[in-house]
C-alpha positions as CSV (number, residue, x, y, z in Angstrom):
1,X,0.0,0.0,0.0
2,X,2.8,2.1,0.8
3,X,4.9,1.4,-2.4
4,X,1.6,2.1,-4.6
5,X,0.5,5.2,-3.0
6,X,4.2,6.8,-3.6
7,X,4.3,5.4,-7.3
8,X,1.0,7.4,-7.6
9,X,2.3,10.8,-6.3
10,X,5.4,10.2,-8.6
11,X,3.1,10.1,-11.4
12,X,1.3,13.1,-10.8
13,X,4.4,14.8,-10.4
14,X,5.6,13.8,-13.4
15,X,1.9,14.7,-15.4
16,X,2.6,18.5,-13.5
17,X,5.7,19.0,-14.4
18,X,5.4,17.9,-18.4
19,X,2.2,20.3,-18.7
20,X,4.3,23.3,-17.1
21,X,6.9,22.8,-19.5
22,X,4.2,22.9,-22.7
23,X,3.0,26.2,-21.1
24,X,6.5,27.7,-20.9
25,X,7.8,26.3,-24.5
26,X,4.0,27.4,-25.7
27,X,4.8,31.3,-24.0
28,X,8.4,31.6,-25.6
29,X,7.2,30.4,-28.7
30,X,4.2,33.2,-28.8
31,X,7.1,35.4,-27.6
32,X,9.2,35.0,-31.1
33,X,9.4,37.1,-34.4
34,X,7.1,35.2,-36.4
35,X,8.3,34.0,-39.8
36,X,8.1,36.4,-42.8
37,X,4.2,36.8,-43.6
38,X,3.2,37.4,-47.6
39,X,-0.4,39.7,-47.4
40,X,-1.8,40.9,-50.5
41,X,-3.5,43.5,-47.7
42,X,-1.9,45.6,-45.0
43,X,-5.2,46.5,-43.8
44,X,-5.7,43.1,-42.3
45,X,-3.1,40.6,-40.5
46,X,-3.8,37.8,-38.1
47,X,-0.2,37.6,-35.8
48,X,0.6,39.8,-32.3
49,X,3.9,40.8,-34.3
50,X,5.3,39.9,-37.9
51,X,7.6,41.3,-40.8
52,X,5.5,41.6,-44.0
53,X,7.4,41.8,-47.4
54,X,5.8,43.4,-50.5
55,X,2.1,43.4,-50.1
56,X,-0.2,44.9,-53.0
57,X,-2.7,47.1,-51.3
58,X,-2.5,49.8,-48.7
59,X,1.2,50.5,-48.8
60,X,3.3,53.8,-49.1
61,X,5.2,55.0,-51.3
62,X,8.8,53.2,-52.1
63,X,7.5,50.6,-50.0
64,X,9.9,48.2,-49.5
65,X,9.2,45.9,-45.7
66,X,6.4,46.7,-43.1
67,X,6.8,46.2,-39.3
68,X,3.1,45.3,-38.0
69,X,2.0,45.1,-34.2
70,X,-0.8,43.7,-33.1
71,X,-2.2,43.7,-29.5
72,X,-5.2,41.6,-29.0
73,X,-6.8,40.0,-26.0
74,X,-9.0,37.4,-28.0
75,X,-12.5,37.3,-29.6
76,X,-14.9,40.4,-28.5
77,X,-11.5,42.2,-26.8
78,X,-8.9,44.6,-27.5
79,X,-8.1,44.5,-30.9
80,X,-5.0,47.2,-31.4
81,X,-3.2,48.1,-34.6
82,X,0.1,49.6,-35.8
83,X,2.3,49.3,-38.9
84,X,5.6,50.8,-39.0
85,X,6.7,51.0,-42.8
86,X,10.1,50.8,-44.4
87,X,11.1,52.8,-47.8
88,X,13.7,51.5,-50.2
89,X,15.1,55.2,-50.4
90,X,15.6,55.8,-46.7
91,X,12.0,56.7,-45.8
92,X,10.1,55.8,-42.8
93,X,6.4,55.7,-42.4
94,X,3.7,55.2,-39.3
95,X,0.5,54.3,-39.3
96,X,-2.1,52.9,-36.7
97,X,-5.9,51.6,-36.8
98,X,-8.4,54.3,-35.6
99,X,-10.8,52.0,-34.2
100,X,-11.2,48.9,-32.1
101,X,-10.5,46.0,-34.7
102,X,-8.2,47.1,-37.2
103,X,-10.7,47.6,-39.9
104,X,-10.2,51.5,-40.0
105,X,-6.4,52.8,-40.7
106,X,-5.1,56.2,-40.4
107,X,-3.2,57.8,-43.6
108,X,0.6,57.0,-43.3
109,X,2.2,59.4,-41.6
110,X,5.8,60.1,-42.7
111,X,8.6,60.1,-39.8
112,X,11.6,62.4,-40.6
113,X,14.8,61.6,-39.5
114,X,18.4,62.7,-39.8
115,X,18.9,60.9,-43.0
116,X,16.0,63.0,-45.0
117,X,15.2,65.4,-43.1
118,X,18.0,67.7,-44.0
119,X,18.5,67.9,-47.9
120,X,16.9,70.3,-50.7
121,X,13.9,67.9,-51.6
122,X,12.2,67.2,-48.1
123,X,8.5,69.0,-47.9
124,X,8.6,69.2,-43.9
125,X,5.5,70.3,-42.0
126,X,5.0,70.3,-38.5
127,X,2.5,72.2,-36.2
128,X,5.2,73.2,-33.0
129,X,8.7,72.9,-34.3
130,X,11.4,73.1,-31.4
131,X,15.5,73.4,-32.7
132,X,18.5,74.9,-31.3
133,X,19.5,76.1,-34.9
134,X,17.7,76.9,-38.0
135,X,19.6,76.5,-41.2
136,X,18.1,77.8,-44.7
137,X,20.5,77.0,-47.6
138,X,19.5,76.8,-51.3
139,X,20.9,76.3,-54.3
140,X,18.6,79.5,-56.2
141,X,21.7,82.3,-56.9
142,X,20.8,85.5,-59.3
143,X,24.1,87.0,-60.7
144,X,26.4,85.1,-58.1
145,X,23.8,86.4,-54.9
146,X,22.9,83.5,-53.6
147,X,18.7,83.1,-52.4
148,X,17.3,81.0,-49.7
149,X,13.0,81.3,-48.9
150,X,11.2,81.5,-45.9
151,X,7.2,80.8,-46.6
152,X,4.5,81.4,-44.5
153,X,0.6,80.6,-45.4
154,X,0.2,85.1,-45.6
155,X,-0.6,87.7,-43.1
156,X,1.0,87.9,-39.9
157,X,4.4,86.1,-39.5
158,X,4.5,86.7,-35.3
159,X,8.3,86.3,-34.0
160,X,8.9,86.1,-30.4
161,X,9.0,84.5,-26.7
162,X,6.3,82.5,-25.9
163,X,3.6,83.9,-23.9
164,X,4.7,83.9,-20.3
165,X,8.2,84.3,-20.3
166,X,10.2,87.1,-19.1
167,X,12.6,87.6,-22.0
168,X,13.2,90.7,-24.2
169,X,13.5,90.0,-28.2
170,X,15.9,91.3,-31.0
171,X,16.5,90.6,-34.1
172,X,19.9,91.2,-35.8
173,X,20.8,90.8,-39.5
174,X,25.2,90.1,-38.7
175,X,26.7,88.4,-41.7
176,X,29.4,85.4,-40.5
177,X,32.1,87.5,-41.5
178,X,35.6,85.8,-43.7
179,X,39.1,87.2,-43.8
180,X,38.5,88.0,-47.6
181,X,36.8,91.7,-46.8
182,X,34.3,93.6,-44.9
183,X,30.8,91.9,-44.9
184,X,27.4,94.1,-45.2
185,X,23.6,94.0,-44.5
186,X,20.7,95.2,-46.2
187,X,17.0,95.1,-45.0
188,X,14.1,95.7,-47.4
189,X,10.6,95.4,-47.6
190,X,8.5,95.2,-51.1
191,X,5.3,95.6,-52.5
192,X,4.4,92.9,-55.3
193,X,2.5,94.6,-58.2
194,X,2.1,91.3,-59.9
195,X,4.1,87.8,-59.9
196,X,8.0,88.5,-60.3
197,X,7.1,92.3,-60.4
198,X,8.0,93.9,-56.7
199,X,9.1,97.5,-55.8
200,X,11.3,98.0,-53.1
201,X,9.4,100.4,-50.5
202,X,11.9,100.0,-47.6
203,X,15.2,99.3,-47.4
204,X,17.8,99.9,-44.8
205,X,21.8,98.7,-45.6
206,X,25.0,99.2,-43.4
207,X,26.5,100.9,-46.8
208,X,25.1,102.8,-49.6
209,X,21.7,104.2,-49.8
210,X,18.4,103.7,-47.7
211,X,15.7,105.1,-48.1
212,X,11.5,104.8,-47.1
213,X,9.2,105.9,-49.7
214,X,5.8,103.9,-48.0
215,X,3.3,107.2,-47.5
216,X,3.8,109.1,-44.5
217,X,6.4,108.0,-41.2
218,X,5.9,109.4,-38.4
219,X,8.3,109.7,-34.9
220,X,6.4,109.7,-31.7
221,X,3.4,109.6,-33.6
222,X,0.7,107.5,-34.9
223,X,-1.0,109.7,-37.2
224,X,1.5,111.4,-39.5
225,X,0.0,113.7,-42.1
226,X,3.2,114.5,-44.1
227,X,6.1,112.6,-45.2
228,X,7.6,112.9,-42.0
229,X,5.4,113.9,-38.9
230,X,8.2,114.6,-36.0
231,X,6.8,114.8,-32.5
232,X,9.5,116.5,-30.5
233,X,13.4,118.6,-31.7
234,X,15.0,118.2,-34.5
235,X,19.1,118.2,-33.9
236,X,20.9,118.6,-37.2
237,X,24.0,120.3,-38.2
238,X,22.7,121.8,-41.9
239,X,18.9,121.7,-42.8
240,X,18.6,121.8,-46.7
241,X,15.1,122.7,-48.1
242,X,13.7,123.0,-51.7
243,X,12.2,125.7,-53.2
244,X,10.0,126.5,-56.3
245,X,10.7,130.2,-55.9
246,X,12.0,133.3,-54.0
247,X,12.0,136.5,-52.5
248,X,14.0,138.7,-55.4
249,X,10.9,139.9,-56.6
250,X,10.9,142.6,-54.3
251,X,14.0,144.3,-56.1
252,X,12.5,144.4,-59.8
253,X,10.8,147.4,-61.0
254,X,7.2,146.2,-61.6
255,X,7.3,145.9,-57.5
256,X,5.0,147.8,-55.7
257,X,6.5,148.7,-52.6
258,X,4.1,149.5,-50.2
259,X,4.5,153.1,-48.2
260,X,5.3,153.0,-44.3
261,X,2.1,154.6,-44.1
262,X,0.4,151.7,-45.4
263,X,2.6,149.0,-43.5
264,X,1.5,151.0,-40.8
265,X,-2.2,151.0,-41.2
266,X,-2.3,147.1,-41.3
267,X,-0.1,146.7,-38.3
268,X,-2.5,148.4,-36.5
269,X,-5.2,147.0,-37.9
270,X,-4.1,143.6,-38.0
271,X,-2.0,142.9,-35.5
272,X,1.0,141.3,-37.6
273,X,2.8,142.2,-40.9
274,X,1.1,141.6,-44.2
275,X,1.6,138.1,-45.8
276,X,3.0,136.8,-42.2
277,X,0.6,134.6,-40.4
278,X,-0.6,136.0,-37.2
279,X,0.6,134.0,-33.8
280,X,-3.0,132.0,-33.5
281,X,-1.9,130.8,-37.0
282,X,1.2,129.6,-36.5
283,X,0.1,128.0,-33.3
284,X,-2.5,126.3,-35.1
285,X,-0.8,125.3,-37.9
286,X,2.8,125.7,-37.6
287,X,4.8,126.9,-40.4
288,X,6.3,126.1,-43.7
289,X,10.3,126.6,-43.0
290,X,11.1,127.2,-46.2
291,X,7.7,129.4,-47.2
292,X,8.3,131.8,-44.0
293,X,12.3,131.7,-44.8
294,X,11.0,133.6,-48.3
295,X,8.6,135.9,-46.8
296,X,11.0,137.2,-43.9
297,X,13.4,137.7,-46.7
298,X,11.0,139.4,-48.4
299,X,10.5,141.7,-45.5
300,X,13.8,142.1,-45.2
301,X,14.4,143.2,-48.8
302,X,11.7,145.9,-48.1
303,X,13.2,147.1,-45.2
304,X,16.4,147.2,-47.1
305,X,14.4,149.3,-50.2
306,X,13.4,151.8,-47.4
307,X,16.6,152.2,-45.8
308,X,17.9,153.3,-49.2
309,X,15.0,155.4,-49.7
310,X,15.8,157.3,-46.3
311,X,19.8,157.0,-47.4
312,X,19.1,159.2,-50.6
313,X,16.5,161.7,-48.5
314,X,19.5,162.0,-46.0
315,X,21.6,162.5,-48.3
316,X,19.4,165.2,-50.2
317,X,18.9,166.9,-46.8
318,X,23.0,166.9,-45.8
319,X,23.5,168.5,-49.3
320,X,20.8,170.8,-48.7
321,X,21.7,171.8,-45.2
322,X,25.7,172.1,-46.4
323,X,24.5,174.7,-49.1
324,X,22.6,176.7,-46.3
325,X,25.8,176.9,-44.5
326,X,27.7,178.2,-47.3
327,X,25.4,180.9,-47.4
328,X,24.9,182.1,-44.2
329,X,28.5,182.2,-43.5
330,X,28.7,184.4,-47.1
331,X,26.8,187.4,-46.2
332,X,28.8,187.8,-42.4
């Protein structure tokens, strides 16, 4: 009895131990790369994990092997899909099933990666792009000048710290510099009449000429009304202005010079020279610098016509007077 009932627990033992042994070789087994699987359709596979080679359907572009994962808990459970897609020109593309099932697949998304992401023929777009350098080259030159583009959608390209942060902003145009020479920048802005016809408005450059002819500019004010509005002084060393005439017209014959009597009358009547605005003009308005440089020349030139007026009546008189000398001292 006591021989049997020991040959019976070795038995069992022996059962246990074999069935533990099918459940661990059956668990590494399930654990393995499957073998190669041929699918005419990407959209559907069977496996937890396999390597698909050319399938017919559902594939991207220079398709060349496809990566598939699978996670699925069995029928009426999780049923989880992603495909990981291999180009034969150094691409790499992702997709994954929208839904429960794997019947519905997302467009393949393509990944960039050091090995085309930085070349002339890569169309990159990305929502939030973060980099510690940006690096525009292109092979466009006109005349030797060589052109790289920065495109936006339109409107409002918005440079700057994020929202939040406690940062001030610059932006500097600073060539890299070489031993061969001095380096310069320009800065312009253009207005496009049609396609390939622009017209520099703006341009500012470290040599040669800049210039701004884009309606009115205005310093320490929003509103200019002329060329250039200038809300506070003016330092310069020379002022040049134009003019379309001057004040010589004063000295010709046809002139007619008014009296002191008359220049008179309106002072008193008017409170200001004629053809000089009074103070509330010139408060209101301001003056032209170059219009009220010709009019106070112009009243100069008549003061000086009246000075030589009085000069010759002097004159007259001294003459007079020296001749009624002569001949009071005659008859002593």
């Amino acid at each position: 009895m006591y021989s049997i009932h020991k040959k019976t627990k070795r038995r069992l033992l022996n059962k246990n131990c074999l069935a533990g042994l099918f459940l661990l070789l059956g668990t590494i087994v399930n654990a393995q790369f499957l073998a190669q699987t041929f699918s005419a359709d990407l959209n559907t596979f069977a496996n937890d994990l396999a390597i698909y080679t050319p399938a017919t359907l559902n594939k991207p572009s220079n398709f060349g092997t496809v990566l598939a994962l699978r996670y699925w808990e069995g029928p009426g459970t999780s049923d989880w899909r992603s495909q990981l897609a291999f180009g034969t020109e150094n691409e790499l593309y992702y997709r994954q099933s929208t839904n429960n099932g794997g019947t519905v697949w997302s467009s393949w998304n393509k990944v960039y990666h050091s090995g085309n992401l930085n070349n002339n023929q890569t169309d990159f777009h990305a929502k939030n792009l973060t980099a510690k350098e940006l690096a525009i080259y292109s092979n466009e030159s006109v005349n030797g000048w060589g052109i790289s583009h920065l495109y936006w959608q339109g409107h409002s390209l918005i440079m700057g710290s994020p929202k939040g942060a406690y940062a001030h902003n610059s932006i500097i145009l600073r060539p890299g510099g070489a031993t061969n020479g001095v380096l310069e920048s320009t800065f312009e802005i253009d207005a496009a009449n049609e396609i390939d016809n622009y017209d520099t408005r703006i341009r500012f450059a470290t040599s040669g000429s800049s210039f701004i002819n884009a309606g009115n500019v205005g310093i320490g004010t929003k509103n200019p009304q002329n060329k250039l509005d200038v809300n506070g002084t003016i330092h310069s060393k020379e002022v040049k202005v134009d003019m379309d005439g001057w004040s010589d017209f004063v000295f010709k014959k046809e002139y007619n010079l008014p009296t002191l009597l008359e220049v008179e009358k309106h002072i008193n009547e008017k409170g200001h020279l004629e053809n000089i605005p009074s103070e509330k003009e010139v408060i209101k308005n301001g003056i032209n610098l170059g219009e009220m440089d010709a009019k106070l020349l112009q009243k100069i030139e008549e003061l000086t016509l009246y000075v030589i007026d009085l000069n010759k009546k002097l004159e007259e008189q001294n003459k007079e007077l020296e001749q009624m000398k002569k001949e009071l001292a005659s008859k002593k």
